[in-house]
C-alpha positions as CSV (number, residue, x, y, z in Angstrom):
1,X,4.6,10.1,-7.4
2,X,6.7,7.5,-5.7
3,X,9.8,6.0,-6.8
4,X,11.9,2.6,-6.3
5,X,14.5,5.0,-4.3
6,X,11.9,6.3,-1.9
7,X,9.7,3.5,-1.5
8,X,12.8,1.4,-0.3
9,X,14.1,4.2,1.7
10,X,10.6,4.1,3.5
11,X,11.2,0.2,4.0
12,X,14.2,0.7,5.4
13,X,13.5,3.2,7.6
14,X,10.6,0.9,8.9
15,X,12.6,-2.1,9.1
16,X,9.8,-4.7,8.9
17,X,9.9,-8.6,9.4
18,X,8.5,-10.1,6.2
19,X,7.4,-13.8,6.9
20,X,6.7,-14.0,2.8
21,X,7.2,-13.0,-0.8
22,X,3.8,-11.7,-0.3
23,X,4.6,-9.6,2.7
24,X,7.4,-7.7,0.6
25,X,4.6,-6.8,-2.1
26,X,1.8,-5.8,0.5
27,X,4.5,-3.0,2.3
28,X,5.9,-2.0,-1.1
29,X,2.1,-1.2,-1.4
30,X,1.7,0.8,1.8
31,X,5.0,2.4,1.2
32,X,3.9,3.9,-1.5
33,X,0.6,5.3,-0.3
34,X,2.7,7.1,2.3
35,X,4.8,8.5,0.0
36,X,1.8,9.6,-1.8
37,X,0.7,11.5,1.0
38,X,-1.6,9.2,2.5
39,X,-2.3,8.8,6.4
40,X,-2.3,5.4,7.7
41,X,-5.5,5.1,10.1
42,X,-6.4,1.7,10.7
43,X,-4.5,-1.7,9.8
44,X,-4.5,-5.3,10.3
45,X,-7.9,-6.5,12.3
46,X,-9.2,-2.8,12.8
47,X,-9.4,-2.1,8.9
48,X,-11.3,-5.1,8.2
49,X,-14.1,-3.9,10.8
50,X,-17.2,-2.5,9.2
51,X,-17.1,0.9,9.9
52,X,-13.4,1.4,8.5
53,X,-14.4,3.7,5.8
54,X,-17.0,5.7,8.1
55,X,-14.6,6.2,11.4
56,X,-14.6,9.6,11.5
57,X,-10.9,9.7,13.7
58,X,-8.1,10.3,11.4
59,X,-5.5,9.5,13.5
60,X,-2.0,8.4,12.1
61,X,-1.5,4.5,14.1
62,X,1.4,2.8,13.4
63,X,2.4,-0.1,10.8
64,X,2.7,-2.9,14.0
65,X,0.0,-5.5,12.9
66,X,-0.1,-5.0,9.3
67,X,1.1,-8.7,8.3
68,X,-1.1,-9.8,11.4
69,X,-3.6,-11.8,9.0
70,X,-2.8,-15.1,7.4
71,X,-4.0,-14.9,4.1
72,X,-5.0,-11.1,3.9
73,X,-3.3,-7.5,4.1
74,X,-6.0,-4.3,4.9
75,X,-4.4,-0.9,5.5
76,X,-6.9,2.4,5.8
77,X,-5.5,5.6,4.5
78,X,-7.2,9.0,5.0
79,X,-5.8,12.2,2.3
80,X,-5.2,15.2,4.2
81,X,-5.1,16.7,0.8
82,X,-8.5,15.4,0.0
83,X,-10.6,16.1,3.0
84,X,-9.1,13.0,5.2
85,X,-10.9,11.0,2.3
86,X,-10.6,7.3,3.2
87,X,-9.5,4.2,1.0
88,X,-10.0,1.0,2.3
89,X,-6.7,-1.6,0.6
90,X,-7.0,-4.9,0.8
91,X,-4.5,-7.3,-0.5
92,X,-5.2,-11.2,-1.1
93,X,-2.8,-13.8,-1.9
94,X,-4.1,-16.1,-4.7
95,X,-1.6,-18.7,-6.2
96,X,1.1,-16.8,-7.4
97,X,-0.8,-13.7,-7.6
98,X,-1.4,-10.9,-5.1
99,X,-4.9,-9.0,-5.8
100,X,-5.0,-5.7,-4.3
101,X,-8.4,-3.7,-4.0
102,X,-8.4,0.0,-3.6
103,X,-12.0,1.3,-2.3
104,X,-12.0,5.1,-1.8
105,X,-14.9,6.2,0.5
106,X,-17.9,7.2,-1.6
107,X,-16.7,4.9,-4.3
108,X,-19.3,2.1,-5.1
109,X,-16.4,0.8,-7.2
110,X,-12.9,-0.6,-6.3
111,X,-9.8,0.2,-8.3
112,X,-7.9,-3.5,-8.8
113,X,-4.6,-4.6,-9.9
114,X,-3.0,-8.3,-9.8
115,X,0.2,-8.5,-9.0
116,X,2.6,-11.5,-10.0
117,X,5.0,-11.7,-7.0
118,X,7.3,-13.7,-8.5
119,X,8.5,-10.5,-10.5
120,X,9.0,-8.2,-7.9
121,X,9.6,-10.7,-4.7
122,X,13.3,-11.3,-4.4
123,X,14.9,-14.0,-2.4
124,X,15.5,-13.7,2.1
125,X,18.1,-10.8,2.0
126,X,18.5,-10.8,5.2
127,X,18.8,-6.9,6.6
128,X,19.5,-5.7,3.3
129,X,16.1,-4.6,1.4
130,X,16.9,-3.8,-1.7
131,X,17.8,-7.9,-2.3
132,X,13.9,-8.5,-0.9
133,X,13.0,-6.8,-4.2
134,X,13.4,-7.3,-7.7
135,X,11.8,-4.3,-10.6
136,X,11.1,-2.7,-7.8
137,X,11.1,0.3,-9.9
138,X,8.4,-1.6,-12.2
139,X,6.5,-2.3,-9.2
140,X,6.2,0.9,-7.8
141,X,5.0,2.5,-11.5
142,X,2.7,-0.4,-11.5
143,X,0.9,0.7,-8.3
144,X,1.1,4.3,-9.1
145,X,-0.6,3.5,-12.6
146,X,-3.4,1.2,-11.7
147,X,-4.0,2.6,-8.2
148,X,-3.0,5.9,-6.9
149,X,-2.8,8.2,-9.6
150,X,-6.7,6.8,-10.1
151,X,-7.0,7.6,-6.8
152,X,-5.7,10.6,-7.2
153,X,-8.3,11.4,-9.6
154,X,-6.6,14.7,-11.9
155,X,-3.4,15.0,-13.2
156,X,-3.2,18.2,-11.2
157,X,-3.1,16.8,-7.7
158,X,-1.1,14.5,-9.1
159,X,1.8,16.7,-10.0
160,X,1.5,18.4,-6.8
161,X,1.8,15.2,-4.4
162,X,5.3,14.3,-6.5
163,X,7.7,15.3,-4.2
């Protein structure tokens, strides 16, 4: 399970440029799913294509065009612990809201949350990332709830991906 301490740790370490309050809730997102154990395998552009799911490369690529889109975030994870099952994320700003959609492969249906980012978005803090964020720790329960333990599918795996 992640936690505020080592989702920010993870944005720090990866020092990205947010352009929005909604680019500081889509890579609290990813964060997490790394610190779940996922893989990222496709991002930006390449995870919208049609055959995200089915690629059959499981190659780790890196983070560079993730906030690439205007008005959309799409990561692709694979689980080593799961096969290299894939989930397809996408993330769409709507008002105030951000919608995330979690579609494992197999899956006919998507695992959902909305996020307000008004809660969790803080103000420009500059190099400092913990002022980017506020209930960060909220936020980061909030996506393990609704999305990755789900994911996750048994309280089992789930025990032994907290790290």
């Amino acid at each position: 399970m992640a936690s505020e301490k080592s989702v920010l740790a993870l944005i720090r370490a990866a020092r990205p440029t947010f352009r929005n309050q909604n680019d500081k809730i889509a890579f609290a997102i990813h964060s997490s799913f790394l610190i779940y154990g996922y893989v990222l395998t496709a991002t930006g552009p390449q995870a919208l294509s049609d055959n995200a799911l089915s690629d059959p490369s499981n190659d780790e690529v890196p983070v560079d065009r993730w906030n690439e889109l205007n008005d959309e975030y799409a990561f692709v994870y694979a689980n080593p612990e799961k096969s290299s099952e894939k989930v397809l994320v996408k993330c769409l700003p709507m008002n105030d809201k951000l919608l995330v959609h979690a579609l494992s492969q197999g899956s006919s249906e998507p695992l959902s949350l909305e996020i307000e980012v008004g809660d969790y978005a803080g103000e420009d803090g500059g190099s400092n990332y913990s002022q980017h964020f506020k209930n960060l720790d909220k936020l980061v329960k909030k996506i393990d709830g609704d999305i990755l333990s789900k994911l996750d599918g048994s309280a089992k795996t789930s025990s032994s991906s907290r790290r």
